[in-house]
C-alpha positions in Angstrom: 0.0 0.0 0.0 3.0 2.2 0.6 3.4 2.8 -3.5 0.3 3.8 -3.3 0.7 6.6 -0.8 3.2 7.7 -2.4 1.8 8.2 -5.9 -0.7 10.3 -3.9 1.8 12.6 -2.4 3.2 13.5 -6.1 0.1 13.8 -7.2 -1.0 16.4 -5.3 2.6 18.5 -5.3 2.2 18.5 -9.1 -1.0 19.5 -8.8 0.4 23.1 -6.8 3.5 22.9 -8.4 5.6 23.0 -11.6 9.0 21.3 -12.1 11.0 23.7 -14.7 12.1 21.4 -17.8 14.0 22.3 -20.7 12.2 22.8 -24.3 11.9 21.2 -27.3 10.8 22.7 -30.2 10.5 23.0 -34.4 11.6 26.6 -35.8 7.3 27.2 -35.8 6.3 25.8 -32.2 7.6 25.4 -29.0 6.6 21.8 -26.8 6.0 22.8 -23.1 5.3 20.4 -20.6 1.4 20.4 -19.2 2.5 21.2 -15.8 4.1 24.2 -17.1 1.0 25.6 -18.5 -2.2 27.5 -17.1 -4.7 28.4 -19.3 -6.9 31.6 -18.3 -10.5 32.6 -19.3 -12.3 35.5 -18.8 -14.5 36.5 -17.4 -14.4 33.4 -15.1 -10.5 33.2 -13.5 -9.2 35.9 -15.6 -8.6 37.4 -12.2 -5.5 35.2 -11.4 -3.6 37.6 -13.9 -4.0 40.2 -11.0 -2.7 37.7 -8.9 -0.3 36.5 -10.9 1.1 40.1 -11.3 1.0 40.9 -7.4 3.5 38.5 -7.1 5.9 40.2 -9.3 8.9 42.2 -8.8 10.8 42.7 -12.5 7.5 43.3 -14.7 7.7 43.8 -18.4 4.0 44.5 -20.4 3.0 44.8 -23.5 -0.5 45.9 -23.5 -2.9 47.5 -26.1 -4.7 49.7 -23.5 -4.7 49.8 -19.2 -7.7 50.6 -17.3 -8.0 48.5 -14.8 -7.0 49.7 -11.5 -6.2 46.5 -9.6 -3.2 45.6 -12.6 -1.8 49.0 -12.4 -1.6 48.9 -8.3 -0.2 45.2 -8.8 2.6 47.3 -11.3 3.1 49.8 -9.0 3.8 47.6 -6.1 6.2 45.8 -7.5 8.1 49.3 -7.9 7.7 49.7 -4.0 9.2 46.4 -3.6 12.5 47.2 -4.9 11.9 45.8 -8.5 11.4 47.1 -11.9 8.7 47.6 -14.1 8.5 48.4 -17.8 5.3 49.1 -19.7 4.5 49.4 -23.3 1.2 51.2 -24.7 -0.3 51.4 -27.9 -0.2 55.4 -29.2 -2.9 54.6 -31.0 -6.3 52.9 -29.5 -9.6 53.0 -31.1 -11.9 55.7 -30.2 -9.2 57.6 -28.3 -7.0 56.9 -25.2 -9.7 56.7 -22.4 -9.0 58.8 -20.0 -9.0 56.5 -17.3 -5.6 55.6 -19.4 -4.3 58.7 -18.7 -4.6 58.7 -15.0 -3.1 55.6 -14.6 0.0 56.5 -16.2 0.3 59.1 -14.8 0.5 57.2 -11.2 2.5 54.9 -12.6 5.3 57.2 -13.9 5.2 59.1 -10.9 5.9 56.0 -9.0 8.9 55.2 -10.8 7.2 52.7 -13.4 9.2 53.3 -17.4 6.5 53.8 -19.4 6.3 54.0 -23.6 3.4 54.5 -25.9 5.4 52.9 -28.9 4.1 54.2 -32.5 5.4 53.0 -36.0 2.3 50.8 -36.0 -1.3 50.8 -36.5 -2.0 49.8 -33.1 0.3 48.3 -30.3 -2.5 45.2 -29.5 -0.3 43.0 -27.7 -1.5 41.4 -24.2 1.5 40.4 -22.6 3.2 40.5 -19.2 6.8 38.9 -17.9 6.9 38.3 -14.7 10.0 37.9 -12.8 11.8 36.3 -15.9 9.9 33.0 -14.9 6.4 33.5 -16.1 5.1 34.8 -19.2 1.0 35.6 -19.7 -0.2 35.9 -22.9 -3.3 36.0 -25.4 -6.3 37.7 -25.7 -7.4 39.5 -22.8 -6.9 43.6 -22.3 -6.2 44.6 -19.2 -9.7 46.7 -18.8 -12.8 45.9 -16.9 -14.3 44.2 -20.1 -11.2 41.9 -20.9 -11.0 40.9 -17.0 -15.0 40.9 -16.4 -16.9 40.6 -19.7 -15.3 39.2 -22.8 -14.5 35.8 -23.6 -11.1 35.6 -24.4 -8.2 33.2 -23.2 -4.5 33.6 -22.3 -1.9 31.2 -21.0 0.1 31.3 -18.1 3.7 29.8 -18.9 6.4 29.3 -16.1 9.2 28.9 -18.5 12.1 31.0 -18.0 13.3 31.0 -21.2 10.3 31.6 -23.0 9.4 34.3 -20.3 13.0 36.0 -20.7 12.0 35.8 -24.8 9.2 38.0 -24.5 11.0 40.4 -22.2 13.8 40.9 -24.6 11.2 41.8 -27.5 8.9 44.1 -24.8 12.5 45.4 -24.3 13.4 46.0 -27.6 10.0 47.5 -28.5 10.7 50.2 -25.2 13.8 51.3 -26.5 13.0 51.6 -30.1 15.6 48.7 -31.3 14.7 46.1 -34.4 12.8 43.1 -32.4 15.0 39.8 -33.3 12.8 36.8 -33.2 15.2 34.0 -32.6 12.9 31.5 -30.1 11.3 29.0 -31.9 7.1 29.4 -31.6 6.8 32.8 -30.6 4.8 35.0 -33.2 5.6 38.5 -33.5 3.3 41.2 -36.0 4.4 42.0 -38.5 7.7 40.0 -38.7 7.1 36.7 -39.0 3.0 36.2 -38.2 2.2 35.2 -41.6 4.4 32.6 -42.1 3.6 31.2 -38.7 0.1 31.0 -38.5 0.7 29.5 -42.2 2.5 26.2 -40.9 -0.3 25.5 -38.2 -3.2 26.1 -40.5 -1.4 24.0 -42.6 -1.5 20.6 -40.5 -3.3 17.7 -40.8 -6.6 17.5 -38.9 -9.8 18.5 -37.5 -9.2 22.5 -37.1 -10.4 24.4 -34.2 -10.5 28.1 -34.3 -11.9 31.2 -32.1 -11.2 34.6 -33.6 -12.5 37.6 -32.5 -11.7 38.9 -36.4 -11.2 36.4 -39.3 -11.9 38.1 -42.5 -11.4 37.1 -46.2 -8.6 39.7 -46.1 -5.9 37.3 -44.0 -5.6 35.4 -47.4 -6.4 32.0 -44.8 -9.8 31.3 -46.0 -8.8 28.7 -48.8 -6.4 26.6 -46.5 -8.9 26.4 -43.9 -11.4 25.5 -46.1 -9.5 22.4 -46.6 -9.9 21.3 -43.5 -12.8 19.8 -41.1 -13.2 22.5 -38.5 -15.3 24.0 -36.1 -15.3 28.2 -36.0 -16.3 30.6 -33.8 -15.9 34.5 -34.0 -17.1 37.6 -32.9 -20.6 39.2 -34.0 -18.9 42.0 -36.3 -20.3 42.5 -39.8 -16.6 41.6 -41.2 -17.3 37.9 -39.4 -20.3 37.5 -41.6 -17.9 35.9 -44.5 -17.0 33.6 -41.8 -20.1 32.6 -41.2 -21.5 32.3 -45.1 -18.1 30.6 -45.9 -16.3 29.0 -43.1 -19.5 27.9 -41.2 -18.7 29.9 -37.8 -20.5 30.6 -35.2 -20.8 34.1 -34.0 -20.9 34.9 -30.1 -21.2 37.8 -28.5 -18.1 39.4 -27.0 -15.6 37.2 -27.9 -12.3 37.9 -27.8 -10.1 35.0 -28.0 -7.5 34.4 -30.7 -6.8 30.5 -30.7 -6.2 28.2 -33.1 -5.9 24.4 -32.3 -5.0 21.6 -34.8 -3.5 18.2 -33.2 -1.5 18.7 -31.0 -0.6 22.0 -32.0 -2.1 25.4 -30.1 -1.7 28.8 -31.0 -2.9 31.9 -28.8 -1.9 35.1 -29.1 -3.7 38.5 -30.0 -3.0 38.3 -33.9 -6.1 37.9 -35.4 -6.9 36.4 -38.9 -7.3 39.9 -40.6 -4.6 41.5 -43.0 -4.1 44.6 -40.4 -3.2 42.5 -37.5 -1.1 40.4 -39.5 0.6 43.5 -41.6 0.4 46.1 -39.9 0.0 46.0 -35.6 2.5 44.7 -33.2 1.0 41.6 -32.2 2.4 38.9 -29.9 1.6 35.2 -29.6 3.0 31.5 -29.5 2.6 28.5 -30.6 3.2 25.5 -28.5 2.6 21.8 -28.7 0.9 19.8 -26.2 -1.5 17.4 -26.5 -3.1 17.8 -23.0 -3.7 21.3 -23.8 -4.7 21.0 -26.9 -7.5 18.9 -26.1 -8.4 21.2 -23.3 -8.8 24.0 -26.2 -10.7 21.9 -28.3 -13.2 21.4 -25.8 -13.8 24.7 -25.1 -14.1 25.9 -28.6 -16.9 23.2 -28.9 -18.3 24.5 -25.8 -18.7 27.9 -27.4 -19.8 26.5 -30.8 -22.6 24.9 -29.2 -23.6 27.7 -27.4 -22.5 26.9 -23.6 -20.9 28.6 -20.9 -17.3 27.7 -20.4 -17.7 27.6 -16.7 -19.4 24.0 -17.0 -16.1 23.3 -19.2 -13.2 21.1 -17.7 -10.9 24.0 -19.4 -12.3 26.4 -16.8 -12.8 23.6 -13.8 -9.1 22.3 -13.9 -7.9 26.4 -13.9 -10.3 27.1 -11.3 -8.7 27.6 -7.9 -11.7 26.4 -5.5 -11.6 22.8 -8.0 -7.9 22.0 -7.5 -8.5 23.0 -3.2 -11.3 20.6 -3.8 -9.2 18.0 -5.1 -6.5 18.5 -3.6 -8.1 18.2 -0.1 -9.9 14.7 -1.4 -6.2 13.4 -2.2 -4.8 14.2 0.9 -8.2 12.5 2.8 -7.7 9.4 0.8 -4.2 9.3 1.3 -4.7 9.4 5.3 -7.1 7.1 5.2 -4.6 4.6 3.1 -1.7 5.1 5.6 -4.2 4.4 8.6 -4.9 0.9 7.0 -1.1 -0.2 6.4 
């Protein structure tokens, strides 16, 4: 019985836990191990980005637009810790910068926070932050009370150093105006190498699984993902209606997410499938393998496509902090109760 105490014990340490391995990876994806990965989605744990980010010291963002107040304290407090923080802002947002913007950065440059609204692009629509060179989150959702609260969009939560340190050095290069290099395999960068990315997943073998907040005829995509099998679901804008007349989507209200899933091959990121984002914003993404996420993915993209809430998802239970106490404290019950009886 003692084997089987033991297999209990890992289980639950890998279940709060991550053991840091090295990657593998193809020049167009990266493979991360499962326990390396969280995936996030608002509006139903999106909140553990806030979290995430109170943990941090060295922060480095790259983020379309900031209004909400509990990331820019998070930022700030980090400062007051004795780190480092570096922010990059789009110039350019549509409709105007709020002004809610505008306050914010003010408090954080007065509290010591480097801030940059980079230009040279249509829009600066990236979603990412680095946090202390360990963790990277990334994808679809703004950093406003919609992304956190309302939208349906997705991001991952990767504790990878290297990967994390891979972003930073672009967020970097983007803050001090230098010509972004994009030498780690998977990582998809607007308008440098997008294209050709997103080219070699839509290009595999399979069932194809795509959300997409835009995916219009102008990404030139349409005809290889016609080839496929697939199930699509995008936004409710009137450029999504080709989508739906020609690619069979599903519209939803609010969505935001930007994934595309084919095997064992993921992609999120905030490029979407239109030739602006593509050609002409600085947009941020990866592409990873891994099965176990993957599959997650899928099944949420179903969930959508048939019309249901992605809190009654596995995606959302397994990333949902109450489910793992629960499980976690029915693992460590059974595991007492095993020891008792040997």
């Amino acid at each position: 019985m003692k084997p089987i105490v033991t297999l209990l014990v890992l289980i639950i340490l890998s279940s709060i836990s991550f053991i840091p391995t090295s990657y593998s990876s193809s020049s167009w994806y990266v493979k991360v191990q499962t326990c390396q990965v969280k995936i996030i989605v608002s509006p139903y744990n999106s909140t553990d980005i806030i979290s995430c980010l109170c943990r941090g010291k060295y922060i480095y963002a790259e983020i379309y637009e900031l209004t909400c107040c509990q990331i820019a304290n998070a930022i700030i407090n980090a400062v007051k810790k004795g780190g480092e923080v570096f922010v990059v802002l789009s110039s350019n947002v549509y409709g105007g910068i709020p002004s809610d913007e505008d306050q914010l950065v003010s408090e954080l440059n007065s509290s010591g926070v480097h801030v940059k609204f980079l230009s040279g692009f249509q829009y600066v629509h990236s979603k990412v932050f680095v946090i202390n060179n360990c963790t990277v989150i990334l994808g679809s959702i703004n950093p406003t009370y919609y992304g956190i609260h309302k939208d349906h969009g997705v991001d991952l939560d990767i504790h990878n150093s290297s990967i994390a340190q891979a972003f930073a050095c672009i967020i970097l290069d983007d803050y001090y105006g230098k010509p972004v290099n994009v030498d780690y395999p998977g990582i998809v960068v607007s308008p440098i190498n997008s294209e050709c990315e997103l080219s070699d997943i839509l290009s595999q073998p399979g069932h194809l699984y795509i959300s997409m907040e835009e995916l219009y005829p102008s990404s030139g995509f349409y005809p290889v993902i016609e080839q496929h099998e697939r199930t699509v679901v995008t936004s409710t804008y009137s450029e999504d209606n080709c989508a739906v007349t020609q690619l069979g989507a599903v519209e939803i209200p609010d969505m935001t997410a930007k994934i595309i899933v084919v095997g064992n091959y993921v992609y999120v990121g905030s490029v979407n499938l239109d030739y602006n984002s593509i050609h002409c914003n600085r947009e941020l993404g990866i592409i990873i393998c891994n099965p176990a996420i993957a599959h997650s993915l899928e099944s949420l993209i179903c969930y959508w496509a048939q019309g249901k809430s992605a809190e009654g998802n596995s995606v959302y239970q397994l990333s949902n902090p109450l489910f793992l106490l629960l499980i976690i404290i029915i693992l460590v019950a059974v595991a007492i109760l095993l020891k008792k009886k040997i």
